[in-house]
Wavefront OBJ file of the C-alpha trace (Angstrom):
o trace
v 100.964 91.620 75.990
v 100.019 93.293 79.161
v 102.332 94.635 81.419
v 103.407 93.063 85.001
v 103.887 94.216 88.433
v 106.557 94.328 91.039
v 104.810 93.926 94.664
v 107.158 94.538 97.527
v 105.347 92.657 100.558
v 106.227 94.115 103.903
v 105.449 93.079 107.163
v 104.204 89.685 108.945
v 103.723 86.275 106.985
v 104.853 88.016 103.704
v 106.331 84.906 102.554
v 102.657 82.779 103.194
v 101.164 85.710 101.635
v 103.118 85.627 98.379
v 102.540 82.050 98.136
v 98.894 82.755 98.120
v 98.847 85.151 96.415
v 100.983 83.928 93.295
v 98.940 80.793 93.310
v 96.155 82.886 93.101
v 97.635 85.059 90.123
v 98.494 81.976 88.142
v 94.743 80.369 88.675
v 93.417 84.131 87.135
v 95.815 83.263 84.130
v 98.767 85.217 85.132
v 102.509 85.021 85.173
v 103.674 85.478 88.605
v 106.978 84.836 90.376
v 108.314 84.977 94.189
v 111.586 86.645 94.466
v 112.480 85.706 98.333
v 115.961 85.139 99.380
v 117.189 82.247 98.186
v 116.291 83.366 94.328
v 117.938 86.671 94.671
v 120.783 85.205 96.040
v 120.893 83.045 93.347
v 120.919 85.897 90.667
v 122.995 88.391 92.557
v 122.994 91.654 91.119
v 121.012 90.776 87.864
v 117.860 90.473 90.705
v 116.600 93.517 89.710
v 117.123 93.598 86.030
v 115.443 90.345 86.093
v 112.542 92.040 87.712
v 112.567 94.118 85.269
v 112.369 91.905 82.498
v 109.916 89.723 83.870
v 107.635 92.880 84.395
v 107.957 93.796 81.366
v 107.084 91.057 79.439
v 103.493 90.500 81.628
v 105.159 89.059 84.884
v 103.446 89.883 88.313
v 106.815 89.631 90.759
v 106.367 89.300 94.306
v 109.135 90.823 96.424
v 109.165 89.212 99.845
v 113.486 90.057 99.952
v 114.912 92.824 101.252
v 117.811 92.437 99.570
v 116.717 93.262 95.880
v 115.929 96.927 94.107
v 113.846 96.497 90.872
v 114.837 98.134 88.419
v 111.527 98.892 87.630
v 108.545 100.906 89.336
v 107.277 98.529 92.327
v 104.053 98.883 94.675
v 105.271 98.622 98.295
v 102.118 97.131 100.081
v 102.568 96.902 104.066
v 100.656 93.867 105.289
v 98.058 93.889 108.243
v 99.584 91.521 111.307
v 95.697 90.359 111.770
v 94.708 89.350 107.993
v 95.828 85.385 107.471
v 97.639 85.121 104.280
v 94.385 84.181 102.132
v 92.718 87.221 102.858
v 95.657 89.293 102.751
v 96.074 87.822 98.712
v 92.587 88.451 98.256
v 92.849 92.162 99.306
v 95.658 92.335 97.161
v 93.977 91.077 94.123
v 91.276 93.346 94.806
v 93.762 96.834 94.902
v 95.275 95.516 91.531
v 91.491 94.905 90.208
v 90.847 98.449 90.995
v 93.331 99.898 89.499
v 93.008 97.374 86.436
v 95.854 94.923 86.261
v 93.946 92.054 86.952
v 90.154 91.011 86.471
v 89.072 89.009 88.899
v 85.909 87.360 86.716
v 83.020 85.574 88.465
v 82.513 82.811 86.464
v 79.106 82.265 85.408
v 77.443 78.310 85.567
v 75.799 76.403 83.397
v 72.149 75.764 83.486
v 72.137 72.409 85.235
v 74.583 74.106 87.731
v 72.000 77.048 88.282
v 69.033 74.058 88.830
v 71.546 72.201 91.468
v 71.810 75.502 93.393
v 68.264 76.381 93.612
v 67.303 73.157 94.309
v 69.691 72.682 97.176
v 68.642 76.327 98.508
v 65.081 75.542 98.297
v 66.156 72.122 100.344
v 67.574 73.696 102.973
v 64.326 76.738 103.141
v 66.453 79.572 102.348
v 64.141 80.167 98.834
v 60.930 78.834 98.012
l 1 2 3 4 5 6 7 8 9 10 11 12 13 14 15 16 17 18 19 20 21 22 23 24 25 26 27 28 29 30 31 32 33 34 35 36 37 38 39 40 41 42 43 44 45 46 47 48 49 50 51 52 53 54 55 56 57 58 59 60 61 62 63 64 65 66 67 68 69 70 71 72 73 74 75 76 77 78 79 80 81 82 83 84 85 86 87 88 89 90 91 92 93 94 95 96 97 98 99 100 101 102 103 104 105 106 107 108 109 110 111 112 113 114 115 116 117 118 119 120 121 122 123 124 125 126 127 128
């Protein structure tokens, strides 16, 4: 099993952005989890063991709380005030692609998929 992440999220729209980008983690066939306020609240002071553990065992966890030390190594990634919470996931995904803990796979279409696009392309005078 491969291993998980901690992300610490710092700055502006953190919370929108960890939405996103969990979403996004789970569509690429990933655990993920959001550890905001209310969840680390809920645990107490087994928050960061539980990071831990969920880490280890393939979990991406997304720290948006200030209130929680993993107990486990965690990427602190400061946020740019101008990105919208999308692209800020996307840019994410792409550091952790880079460094290998996701693949971010373009998925390839079918034939009749690859006729629809040319064909609608070739419509609109962008190929011949």
């Amino acid at each position: 099993m491969a291993r998980g992440t901690a992300l610490r999220l710092r700055g502006e729209f953190r919370e929108d952005t960890a939405k996103a980008l969990a979403q996004r983690l789970i569509e690429l066939g990933k655990g993920a989890e959001i550890f905001d306020d209310a969840l680390v609240s809920r645990l107490g002071p087994a928050a960061g063991l539980a990071c831990r553990l969920l880490v280890r065992n393939g979990v991406f966890v997304v720290i948006v709380s200030e209130h929680v030390e993993p107990d486990c190594e965690c990427k602190c990634i400061a946020l740019d005030p101008h990105d919208t919470p999308d692209f800020a996931a996307e840019k994410i995904l792409d550091m952790l692609a880079h460094e290998n803990l996701v693949s971010i796979e373009s998925h390839d279409y079918s034939p009749d998929e690859e006729e629809e696009i040319r064909r609608r392309l070739a419509d609109i005078g962008y190929i011949e």
